[in-house]
C-alpha positions as CSV (number, residue, x, y, z in Angstrom):
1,X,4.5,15.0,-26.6
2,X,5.7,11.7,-27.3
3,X,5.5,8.4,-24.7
4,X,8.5,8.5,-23.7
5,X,7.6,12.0,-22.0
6,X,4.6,11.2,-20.8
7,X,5.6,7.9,-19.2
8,X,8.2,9.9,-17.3
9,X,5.9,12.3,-16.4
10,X,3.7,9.7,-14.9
11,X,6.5,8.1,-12.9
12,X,7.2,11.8,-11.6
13,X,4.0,13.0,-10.8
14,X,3.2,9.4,-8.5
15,X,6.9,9.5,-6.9
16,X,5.8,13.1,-5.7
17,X,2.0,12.7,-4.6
18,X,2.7,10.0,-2.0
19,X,4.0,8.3,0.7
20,X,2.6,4.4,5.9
21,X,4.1,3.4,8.8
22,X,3.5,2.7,12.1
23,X,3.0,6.5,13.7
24,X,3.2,7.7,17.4
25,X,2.6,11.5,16.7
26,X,1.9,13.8,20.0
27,X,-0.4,16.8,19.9
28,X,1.4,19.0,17.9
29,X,2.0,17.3,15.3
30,X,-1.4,15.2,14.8
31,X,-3.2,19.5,14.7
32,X,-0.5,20.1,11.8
33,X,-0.9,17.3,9.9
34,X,-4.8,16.9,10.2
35,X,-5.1,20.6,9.2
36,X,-4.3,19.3,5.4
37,X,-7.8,16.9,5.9
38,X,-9.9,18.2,3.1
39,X,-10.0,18.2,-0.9
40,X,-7.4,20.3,-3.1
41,X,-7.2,21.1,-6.8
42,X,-4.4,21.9,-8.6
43,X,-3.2,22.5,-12.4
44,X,0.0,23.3,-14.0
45,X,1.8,23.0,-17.4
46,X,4.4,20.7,-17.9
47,X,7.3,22.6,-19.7
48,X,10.5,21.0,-21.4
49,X,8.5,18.6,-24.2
50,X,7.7,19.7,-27.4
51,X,4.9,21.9,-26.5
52,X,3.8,22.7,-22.7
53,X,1.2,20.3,-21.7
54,X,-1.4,21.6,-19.3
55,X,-2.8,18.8,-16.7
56,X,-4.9,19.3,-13.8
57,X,-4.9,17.4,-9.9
58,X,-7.2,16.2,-7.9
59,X,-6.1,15.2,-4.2
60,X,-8.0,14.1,-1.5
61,X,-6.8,14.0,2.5
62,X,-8.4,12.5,5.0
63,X,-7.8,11.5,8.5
64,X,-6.1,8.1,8.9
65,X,-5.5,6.3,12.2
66,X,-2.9,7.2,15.1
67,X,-2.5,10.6,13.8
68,X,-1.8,9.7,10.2
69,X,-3.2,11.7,7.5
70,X,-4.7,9.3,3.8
71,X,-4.7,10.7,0.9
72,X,-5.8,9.4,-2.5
73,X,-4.4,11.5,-5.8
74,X,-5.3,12.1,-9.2
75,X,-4.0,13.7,-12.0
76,X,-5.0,13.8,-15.8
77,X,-2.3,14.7,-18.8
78,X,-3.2,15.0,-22.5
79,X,-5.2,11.5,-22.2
80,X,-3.5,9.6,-19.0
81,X,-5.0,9.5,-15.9
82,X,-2.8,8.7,-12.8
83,X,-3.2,7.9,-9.8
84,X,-1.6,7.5,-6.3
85,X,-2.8,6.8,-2.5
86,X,-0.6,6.3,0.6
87,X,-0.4,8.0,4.7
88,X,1.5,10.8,5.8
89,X,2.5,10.6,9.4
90,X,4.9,11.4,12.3
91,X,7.6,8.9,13.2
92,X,8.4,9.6,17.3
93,X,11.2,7.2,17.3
94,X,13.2,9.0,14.9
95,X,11.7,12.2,14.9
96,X,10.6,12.8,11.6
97,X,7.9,12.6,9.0
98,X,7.5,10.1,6.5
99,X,5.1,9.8,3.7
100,X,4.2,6.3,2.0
101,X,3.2,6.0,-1.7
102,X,1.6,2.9,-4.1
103,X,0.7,3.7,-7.5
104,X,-1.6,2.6,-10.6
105,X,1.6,2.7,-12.2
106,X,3.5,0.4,-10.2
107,X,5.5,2.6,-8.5
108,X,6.1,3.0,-4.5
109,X,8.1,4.9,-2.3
110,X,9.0,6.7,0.6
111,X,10.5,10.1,1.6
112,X,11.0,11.5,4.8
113,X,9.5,15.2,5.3
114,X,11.8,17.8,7.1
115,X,9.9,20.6,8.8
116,X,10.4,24.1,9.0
117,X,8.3,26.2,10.6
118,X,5.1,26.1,9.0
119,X,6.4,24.1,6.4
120,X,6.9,20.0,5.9
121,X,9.0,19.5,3.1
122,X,9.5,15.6,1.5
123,X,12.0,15.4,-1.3
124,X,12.1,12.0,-3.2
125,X,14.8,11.2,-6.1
126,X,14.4,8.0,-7.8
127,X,16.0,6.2,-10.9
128,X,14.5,3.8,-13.1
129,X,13.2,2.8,-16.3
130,X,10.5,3.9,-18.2
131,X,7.4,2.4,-20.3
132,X,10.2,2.5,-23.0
133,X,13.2,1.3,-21.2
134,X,14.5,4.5,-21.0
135,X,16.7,5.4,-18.4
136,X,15.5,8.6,-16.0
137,X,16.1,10.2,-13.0
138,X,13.2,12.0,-11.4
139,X,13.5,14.7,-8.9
140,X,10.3,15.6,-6.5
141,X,9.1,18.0,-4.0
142,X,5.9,18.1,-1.4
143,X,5.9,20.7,0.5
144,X,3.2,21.2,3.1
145,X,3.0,24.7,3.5
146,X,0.4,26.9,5.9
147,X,-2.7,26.3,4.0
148,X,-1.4,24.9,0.8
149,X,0.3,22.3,-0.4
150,X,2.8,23.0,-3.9
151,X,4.2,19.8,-5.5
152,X,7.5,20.0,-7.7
153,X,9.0,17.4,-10.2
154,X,11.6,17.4,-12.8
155,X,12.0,14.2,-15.0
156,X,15.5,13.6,-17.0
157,X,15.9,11.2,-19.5
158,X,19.4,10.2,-19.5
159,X,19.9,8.8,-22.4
160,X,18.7,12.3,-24.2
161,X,19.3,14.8,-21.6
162,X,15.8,16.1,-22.0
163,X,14.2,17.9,-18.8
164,X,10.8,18.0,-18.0
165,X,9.4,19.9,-15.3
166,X,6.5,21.4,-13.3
167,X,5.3,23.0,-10.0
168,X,2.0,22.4,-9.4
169,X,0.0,24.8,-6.6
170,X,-3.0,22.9,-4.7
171,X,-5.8,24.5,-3.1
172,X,-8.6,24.0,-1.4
């Protein structure tokens, strides 16, 4: 896979791990959000590059302050290691959640989580430049689901209409 791939990828997977602000969550929504405290796994294959690429996850979520939840992320691909941290919590004032992200790869953001049901669902789309000054547009997906959490990415270069993408299942 060349660089140009993997730097997207990397841009992806941190725009999709993370995401703090002031919180004011009641009851409810501090027991749904704490029930994610605890470590996960995950691994996937990244499919659309010259050859799938396995990688595997590694996310830790812990409890924050004012009903927040932390979590610090990891994830390894062919010889990159990336890494993300940031607070998901409940915003009272406008009724939502919002997750906060930093990354090792100088990337930040934040996406507010719709819920339904069982599920919290944060969707972040982002456009920017890669390592290589390529231009892409990348697509992610947390969803906080029961007792798992699945994270979803797609990465197009514009310049080459090339799509990569992955879904990657966590688990305790």
């Amino acid at each position: 896979m060349g660089g140009k791939t993997i730097a997207g990828l990397a841009v992806a997977l941190i725009g999709l791990m993370g995401m703090a602000a002031p919180a004011f969550a009641g009851p409810t929504e501090e027991a749904l959000l704490s029930s994610y405290v605890g470590s996960w796994r995950g691994e996937s294959t990244l499919e659309g590059g010259e050859k799938p690429e396995p990688f595997r996850c590694r996310l830790s979520v812990s409890p924050g302050n004012a009903g927040k939840i932390n979590y610090t992320g990891r994830c390894t691909l062919v010889n990159m290691n990336l890494s993300v941290s940031g607070t998901i919590a409940y915003q009272d004032a406008s009724k939502q959640y919002e997750a906060v992200m930093t990354s090792n790869a100088g990337f930040s953001g934040i996406a507010v989580g719709r819920q339904r049901g069982n599920q919290i669902g944060f969707d972040l789309v982002e456009r920017q430049k890669d390592r290589g000054g390529n231009d892409v547009e990348i697509g992610s997906r947390l969803f906080l689901i029961g007792n798992s959490i699945t994270v979803e990415f797609q990465v197009e270069f514009n310049n080459s209409g090339d799509v990569l993408t992955a879904s990657v299942p966590f688990a305790r």
